[in-house]
C-alpha atoms as an extended CHARMM CRD file, in Angstrom:
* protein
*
        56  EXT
         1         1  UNK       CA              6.7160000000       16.1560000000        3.2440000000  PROA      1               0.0000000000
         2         2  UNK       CA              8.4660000000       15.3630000000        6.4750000000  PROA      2               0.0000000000
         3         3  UNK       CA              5.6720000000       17.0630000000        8.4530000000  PROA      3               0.0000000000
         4         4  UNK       CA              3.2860000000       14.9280000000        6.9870000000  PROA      4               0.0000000000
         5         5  UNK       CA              5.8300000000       11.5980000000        7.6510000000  PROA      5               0.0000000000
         6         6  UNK       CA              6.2070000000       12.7380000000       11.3130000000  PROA      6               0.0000000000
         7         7  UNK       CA              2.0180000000       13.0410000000       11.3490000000  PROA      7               0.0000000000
         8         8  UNK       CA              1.4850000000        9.0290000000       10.0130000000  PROA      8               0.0000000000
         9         9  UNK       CA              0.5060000000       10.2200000000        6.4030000000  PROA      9               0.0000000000
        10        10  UNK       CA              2.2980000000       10.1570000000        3.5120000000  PROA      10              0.0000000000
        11        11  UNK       CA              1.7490000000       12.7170000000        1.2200000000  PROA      11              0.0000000000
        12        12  UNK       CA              3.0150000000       12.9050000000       -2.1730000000  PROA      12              0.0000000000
        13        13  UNK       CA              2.8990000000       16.5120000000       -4.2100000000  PROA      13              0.0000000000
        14        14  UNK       CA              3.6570000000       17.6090000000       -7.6870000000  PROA      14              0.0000000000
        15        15  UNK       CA              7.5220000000       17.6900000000       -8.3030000000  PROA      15              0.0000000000
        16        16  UNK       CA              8.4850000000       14.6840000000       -5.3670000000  PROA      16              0.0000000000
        17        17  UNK       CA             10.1580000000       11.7240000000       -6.8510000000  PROA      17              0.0000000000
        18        18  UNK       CA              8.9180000000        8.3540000000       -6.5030000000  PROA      18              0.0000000000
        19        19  UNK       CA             11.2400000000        5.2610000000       -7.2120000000  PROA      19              0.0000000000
        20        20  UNK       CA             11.5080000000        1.6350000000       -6.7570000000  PROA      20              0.0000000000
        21        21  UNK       CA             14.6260000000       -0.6950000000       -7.8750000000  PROA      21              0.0000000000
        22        22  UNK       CA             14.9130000000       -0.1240000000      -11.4720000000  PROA      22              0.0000000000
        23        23  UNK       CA             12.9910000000        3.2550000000      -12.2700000000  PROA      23              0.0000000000
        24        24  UNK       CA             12.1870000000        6.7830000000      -11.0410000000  PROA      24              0.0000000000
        25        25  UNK       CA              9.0630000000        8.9050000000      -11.7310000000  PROA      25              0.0000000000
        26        26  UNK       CA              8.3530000000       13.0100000000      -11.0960000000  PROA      26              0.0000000000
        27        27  UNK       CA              5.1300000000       13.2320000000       -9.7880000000  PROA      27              0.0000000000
        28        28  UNK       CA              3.1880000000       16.0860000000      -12.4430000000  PROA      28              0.0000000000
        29        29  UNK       CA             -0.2550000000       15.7100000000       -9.9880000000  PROA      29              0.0000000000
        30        30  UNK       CA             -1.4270000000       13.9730000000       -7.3590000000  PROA      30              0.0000000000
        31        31  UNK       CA             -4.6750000000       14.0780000000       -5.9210000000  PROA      31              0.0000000000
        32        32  UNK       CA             -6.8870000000       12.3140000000       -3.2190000000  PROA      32              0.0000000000
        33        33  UNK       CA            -10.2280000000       10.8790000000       -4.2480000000  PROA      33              0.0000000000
        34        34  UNK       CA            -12.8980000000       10.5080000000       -1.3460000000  PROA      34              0.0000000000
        35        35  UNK       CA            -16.0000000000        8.2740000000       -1.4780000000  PROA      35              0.0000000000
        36        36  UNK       CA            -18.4450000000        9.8310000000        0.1070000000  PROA      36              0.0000000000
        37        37  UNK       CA            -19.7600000000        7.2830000000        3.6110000000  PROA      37              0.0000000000
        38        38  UNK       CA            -17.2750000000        4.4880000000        2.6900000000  PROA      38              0.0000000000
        39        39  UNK       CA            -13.3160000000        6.0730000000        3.8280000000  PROA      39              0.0000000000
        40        40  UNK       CA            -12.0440000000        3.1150000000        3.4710000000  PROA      40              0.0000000000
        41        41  UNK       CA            -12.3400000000        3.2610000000       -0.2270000000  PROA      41              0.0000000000
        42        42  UNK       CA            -10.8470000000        6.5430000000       -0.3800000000  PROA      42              0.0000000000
        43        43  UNK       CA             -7.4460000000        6.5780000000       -2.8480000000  PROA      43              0.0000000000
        44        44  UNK       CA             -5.3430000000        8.6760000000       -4.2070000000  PROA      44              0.0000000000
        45        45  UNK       CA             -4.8350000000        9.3480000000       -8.2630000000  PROA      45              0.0000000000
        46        46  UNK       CA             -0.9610000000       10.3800000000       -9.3720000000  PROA      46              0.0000000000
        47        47  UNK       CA              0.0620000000       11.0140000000      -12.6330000000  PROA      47              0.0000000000
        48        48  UNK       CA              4.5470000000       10.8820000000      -13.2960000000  PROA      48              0.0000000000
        49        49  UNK       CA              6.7650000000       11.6030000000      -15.3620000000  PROA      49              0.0000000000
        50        50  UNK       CA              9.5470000000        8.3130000000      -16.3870000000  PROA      50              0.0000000000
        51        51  UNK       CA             12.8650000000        9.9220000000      -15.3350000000  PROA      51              0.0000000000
        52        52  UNK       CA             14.5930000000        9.8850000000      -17.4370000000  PROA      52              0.0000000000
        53        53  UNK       CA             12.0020000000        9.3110000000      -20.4710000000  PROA      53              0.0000000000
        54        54  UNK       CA             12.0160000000        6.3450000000      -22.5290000000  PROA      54              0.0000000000
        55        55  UNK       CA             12.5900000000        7.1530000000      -25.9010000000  PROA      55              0.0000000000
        56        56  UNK       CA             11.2110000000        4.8860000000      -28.8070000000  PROA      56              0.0000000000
């Protein structure tokens, strides 16, 4: 991930952790969705894991 950093892009991968104030997350996928003759609609879809889990 530094490589991509040092490039201008972030790039975020199965297993990095993502965090703000309050919570943390495990990224399980990530994956970058391209529209086709439009890039600046192009986004990317991530799906976490709450570390740790909230329990009901």
């Amino acid at each position: 991930m530094d490589a991509a950093r040092r490039s201008g892009r972030m790039a975020v991968e199965a297993g990095d952790v993502v965090a703000d104030d309050a919570r943390q997350w495990t990224v399980t996928t990530a994956r970058l969705k391209t529209v086709p003759a439009y890039g600046a609609a192009d986004h990317i879809a991530v799906t976490a894991t709450l570390k740790p889990r909230a329990v009901p």
